[in-house]
C-alpha positions as CSV (number, residue, x, y, z in Angstrom):
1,X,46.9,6.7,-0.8
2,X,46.4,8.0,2.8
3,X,47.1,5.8,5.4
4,X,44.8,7.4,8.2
5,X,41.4,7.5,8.9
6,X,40.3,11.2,7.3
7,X,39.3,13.6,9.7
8,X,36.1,14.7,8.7
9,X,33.2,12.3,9.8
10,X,30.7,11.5,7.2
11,X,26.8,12.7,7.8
12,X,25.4,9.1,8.4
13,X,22.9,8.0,5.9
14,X,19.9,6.6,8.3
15,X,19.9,3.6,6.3
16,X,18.6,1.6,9.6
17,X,15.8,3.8,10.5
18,X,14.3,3.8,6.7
19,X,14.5,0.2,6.3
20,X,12.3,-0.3,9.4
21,X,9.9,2.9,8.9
22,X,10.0,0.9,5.3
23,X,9.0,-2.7,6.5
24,X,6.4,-0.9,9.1
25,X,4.5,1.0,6.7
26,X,4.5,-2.5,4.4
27,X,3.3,-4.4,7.4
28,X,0.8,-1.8,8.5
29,X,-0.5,-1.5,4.9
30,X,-1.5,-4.9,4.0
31,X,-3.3,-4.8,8.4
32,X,-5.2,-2.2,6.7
33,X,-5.7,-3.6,3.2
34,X,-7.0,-7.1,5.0
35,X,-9.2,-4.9,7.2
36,X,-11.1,-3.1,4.2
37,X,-11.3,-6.2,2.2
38,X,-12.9,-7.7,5.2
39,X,-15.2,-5.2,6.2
40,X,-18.7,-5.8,5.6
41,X,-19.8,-2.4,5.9
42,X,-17.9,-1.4,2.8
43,X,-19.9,-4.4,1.0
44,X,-23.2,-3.1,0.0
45,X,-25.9,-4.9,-2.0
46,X,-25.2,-4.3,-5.4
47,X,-28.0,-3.0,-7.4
48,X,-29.4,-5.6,-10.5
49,X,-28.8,-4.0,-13.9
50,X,-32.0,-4.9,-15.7
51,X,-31.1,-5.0,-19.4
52,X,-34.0,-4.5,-21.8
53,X,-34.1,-5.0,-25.4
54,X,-35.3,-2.5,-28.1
55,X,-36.8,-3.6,-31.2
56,X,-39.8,-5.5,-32.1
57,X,-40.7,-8.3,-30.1
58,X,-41.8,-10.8,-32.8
């Protein structure tokens, strides 16, 4: 059991800067998801399907 700190430093991990590039690409997607879902120029008329029936009409 060694009793001293060891002497080679470990490569640190980032773990800080992923967890906020993490919750800024969350936040930043659902700003952009709200957006398009908002957006009336993505909402077009839809066109009317016109069903018509074959067979004999009587």
């Amino acid at each position: 059991m060694a009793l001293s700190k060891p002497s080679r430093r470990k490569a640190p991990l980032g773990v800080p800067i992923m967890l906020l590039a993490l919750v800024l690409s969350a936040v930043f997607g659902a700003a952009a998801g709200l957006v398009w879902q908002s957006s009336d120029w993505a909402e077009d008329e839809p066109e009317e399907e016109v069903l018509v029936r074959e067979g004999s009409a009587g």
